[in-house]
N, C-alpha and C positions, 0 to 999 in steps of 0.2 A: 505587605500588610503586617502590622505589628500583631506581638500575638494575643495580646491582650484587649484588641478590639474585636468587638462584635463583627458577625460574618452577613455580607450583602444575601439576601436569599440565592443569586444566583450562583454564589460557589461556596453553601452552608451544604457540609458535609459534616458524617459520623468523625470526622477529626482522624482517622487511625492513621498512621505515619507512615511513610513508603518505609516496604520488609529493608532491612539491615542483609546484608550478605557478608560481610565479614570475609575471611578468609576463601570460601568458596570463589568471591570474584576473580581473586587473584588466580587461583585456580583452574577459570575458565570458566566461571557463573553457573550456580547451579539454577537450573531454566528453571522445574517444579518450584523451588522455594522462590527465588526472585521477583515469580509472577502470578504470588496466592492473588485470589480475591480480582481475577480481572474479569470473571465468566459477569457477562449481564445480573443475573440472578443473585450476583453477592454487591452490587451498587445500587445505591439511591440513584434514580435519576436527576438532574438541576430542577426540574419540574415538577414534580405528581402529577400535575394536569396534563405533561407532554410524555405520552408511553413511548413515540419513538424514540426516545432517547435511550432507552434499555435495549435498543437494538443493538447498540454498537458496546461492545464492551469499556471496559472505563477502569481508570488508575489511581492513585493518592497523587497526586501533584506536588511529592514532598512535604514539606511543613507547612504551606502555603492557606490548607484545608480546603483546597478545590479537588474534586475527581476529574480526571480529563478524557475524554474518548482516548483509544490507543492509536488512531490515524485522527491527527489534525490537518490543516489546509496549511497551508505555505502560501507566501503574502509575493513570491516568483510568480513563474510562469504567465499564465495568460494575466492573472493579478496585475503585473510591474508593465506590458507594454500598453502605448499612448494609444489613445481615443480607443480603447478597446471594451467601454462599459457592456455591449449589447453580450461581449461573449463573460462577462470578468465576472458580473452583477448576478447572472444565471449560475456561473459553477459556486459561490458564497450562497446562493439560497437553497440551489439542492443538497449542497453540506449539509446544510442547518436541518432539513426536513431528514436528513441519514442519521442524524445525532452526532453529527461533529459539532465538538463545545471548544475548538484550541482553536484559535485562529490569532497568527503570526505576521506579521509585516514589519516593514521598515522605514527611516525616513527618508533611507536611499534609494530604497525600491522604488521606480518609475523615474529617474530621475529626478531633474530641479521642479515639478509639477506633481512627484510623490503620487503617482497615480496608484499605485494597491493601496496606500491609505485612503486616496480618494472613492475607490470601486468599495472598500470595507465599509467604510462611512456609507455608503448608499447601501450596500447589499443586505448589511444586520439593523437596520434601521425597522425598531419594530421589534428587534430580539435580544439585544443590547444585554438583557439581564439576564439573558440564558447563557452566556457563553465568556470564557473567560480569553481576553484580548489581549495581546501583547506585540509591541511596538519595543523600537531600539534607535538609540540612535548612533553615530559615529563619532561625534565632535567629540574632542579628547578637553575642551575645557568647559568652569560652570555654566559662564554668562553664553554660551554658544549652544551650551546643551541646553539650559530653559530655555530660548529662542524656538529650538526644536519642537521641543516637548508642548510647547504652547501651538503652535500650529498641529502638529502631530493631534493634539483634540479638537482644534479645529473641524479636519478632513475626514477625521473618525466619528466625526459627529456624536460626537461624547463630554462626559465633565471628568473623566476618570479612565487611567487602563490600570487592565489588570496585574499587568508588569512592565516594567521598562527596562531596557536592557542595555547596556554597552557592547556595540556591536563589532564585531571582526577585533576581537583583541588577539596577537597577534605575535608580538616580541616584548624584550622587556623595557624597548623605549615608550610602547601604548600605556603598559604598567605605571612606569615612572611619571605619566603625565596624567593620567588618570589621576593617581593617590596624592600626586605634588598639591601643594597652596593653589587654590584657585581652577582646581583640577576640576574634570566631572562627577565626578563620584561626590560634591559637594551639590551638585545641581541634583542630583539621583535622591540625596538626603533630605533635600531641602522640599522637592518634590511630594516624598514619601509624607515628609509632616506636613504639609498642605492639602493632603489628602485626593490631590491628583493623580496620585501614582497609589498602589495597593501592596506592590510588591517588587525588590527590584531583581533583578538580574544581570548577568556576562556571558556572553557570548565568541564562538571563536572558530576556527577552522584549520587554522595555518600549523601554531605547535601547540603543545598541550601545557608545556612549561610558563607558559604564560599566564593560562588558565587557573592554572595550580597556585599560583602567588596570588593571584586573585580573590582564590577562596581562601586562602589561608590569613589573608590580610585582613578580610571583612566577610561577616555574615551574609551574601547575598542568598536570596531563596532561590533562586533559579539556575541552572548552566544550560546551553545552546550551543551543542557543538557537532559536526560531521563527524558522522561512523558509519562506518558498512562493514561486510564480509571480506574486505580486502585491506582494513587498518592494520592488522598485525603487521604488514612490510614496511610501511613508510613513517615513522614518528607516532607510533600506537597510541590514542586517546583512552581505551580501555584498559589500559594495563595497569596504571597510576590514574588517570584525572577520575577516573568514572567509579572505583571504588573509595576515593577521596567524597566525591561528591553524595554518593549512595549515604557514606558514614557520617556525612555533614545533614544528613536528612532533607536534602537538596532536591529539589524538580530538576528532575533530567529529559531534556528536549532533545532526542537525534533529529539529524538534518541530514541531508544527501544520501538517502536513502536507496535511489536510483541511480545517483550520480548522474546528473541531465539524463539519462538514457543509458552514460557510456558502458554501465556495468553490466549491461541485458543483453539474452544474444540475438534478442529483435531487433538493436539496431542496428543501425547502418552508417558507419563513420563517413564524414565529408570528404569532401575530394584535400588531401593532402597540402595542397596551397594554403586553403582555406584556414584549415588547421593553425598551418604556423604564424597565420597573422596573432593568435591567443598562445598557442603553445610552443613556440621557438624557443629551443635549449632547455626549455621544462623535462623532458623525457616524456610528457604527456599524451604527445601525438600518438593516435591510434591507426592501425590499419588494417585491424581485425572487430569484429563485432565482441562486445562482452561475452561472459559464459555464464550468466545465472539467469534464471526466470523473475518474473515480478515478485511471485509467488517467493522463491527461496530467498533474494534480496530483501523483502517485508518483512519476512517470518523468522530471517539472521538477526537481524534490528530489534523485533520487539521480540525477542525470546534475551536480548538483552535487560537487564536493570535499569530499563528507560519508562519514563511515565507515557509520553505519547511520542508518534515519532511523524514527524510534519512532512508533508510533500506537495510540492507546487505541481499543479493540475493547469491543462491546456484546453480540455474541454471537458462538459458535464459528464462525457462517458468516460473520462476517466478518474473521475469523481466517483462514479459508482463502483467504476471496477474495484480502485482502493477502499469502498468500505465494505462489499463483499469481500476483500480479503480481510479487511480485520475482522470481520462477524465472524471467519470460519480458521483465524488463528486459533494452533494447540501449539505450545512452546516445544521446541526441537530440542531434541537430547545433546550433549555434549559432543558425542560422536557424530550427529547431522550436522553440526555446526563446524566441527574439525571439518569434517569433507566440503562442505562449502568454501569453505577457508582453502584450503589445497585445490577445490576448481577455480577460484578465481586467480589466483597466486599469476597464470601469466598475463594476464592484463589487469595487474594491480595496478599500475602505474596510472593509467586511464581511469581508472575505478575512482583514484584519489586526487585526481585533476587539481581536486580544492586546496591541496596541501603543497601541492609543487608548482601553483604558479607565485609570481615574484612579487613581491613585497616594495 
């Protein structure tokens, strides 16, 4: 969204800019300053007529002038598999009734039939203006990314999303095709001034250097990248990208919050075979359960310099479980966060699955 247009009701906010951290991030992010202004009671809700939305606490979305719950939905899990409306269409409407306003998909999600856009497009139908939507696509040129983007509103059953995103950037060949002649980042522009698109954004997972030319190259409003409790070992996103971005006045979206499951010590890794059909030669394969609770992995995340931090839900109970934890997030001190950090350290590797599989 340019900044000098008028704001849609559903993401007219008091305008204040996500806090500046400065020097503290590098430091290790100061939690109290990072995350003034998130308690219910210091947010407008998207609605006045809808009070559940003050249930869920809520962020500056960057310079963007939306507020976002601090747990969005993730456009994964039950979202992306086939013919799965009866379970997908239920966890998108209990969000909505919890006060979750971010909702995230893809054009690769569900494969060639894009079923989380499909299940999106049915679920918020009827809510549309409450909630700020964001789609991505992957195609690295223009004429392939409007293709996208045009069905993409299609399934979403919309005239408009909230952000569009270039998805899984990666190295600096995705870079180099992106910004080239004829590139997408030309389709993203062209988007923006047709007023199909609102705001754009980049996304990523793999390294953070990629990300970084990214913003440095062009003003996007948004970044979408994996963080957890276990980034400091593997090609650190927070150390460099996330204080770049914070300084750029950037909406910051974490992702892999959970890490499928692998970072929790409720789960239960697969039988070893299984594994290596995804993780052979990655270092990835697990054969021990994670070490942190939902609760400590949630509460590492959004005690970060993140506006909302998205997670792909498998059924409505765990819909609920993650917004009782954001209602009853207090940011963790620096020393809660070191000790995190040092329990997960032996199964980092599994933690960050997303970063070390192959390209």
């Amino acid at each position: 969204m340019k900044p000098t247009e008028p704001l849609p009701d559903a993401v007219r906010s008091n305008r204040r800019t996500f806090l500046k951290t400065g020097a503290s991030i590098a430091a290790g992010l100061s939690a109290s300053a990072a995350l003034a202004d998130t308690r219910p009671g210091n947010a407008d809700p998207l609605r006045a007529d809808e009070p559940v939305q003050g249930l869920m606490p809520t962020r500056n979305l960057g310079r963007t002038g939306a507020r976002v719950a601090i747990f969005g939905l993730g456009g994964q899990g039950a979202l992306e598999k086939i013919n799965n409306e009866a379970v997908a269409v239920p966890i998108i409407q209990r969000a909505l009734e919890l006060g979750v306003n971010y909702f995230d998909t893809s054009a690769i999600y569900g494969g060639p039939d894009r079923w989380s856009e499909q299940y999106l497009g049915k679920g918020l139908k009827g809510s549309r203006e409450k909630v700020f939507l964001a789609t991505k696509t992957k195609e690295r040129t223009r004429d392939a990314a409007l293709k996208n983007i045009e069905l993409s509103l299609k399934l979403l059953n919309t005239d408009y999303v909230d952000s569009w995103q270039l998805h899984d950037v990666g190295i600096q060949e995705d870079v180099d095709q992106i910004f080239g002649k004829g590139g997408a980042l030309e389709a993203l522009i062209e988007a923006r001034e047709q007023k199909i698109v609102r705001n754009l954004g980049v996304t990523g997972r793999f390294r953070p250097e990629a990300l970084m030319e990214c913003i440095r190259r062009f003003p996007f409003d948004t970044v979408l990248f994996g963080v957890n409790a276990a980034d400091r070992y593997h090609y650190p996103f927070a150390k460099d990208l996330l204080p770049l971005a914070v300084e750029k006045q950037m909406g910051v979206i974490g992702m892999k919050v959970m890490a499928r499951g692998r970072i929790l010590s409720s789960w239960t890794p697969p039988p070893i075979e299984e594994q290596k059909r995804s993780w052979e030669g990655t270092g990835a394969i697990a054969t021990t359960p994670g070490t942190l609770s939902k609760r400590e992995t949630f509460f590492y995340n959004l005690s970060l310099p993140l506006s909302t931090a998205i997670i792909g839900c498998d059924s409505v109970a765990q819909v609920e479980e993650c917004a009782e934890l954001a209602r009853a997030f207090t940011p963790l001190s620096q020393a809660q966060m070191a000790t995190l950090e040092a329990k997960v350290e032996p199964v980092a590797k599994q933690a960050l699955f997303f970063r070390l599989m192959p390209r």
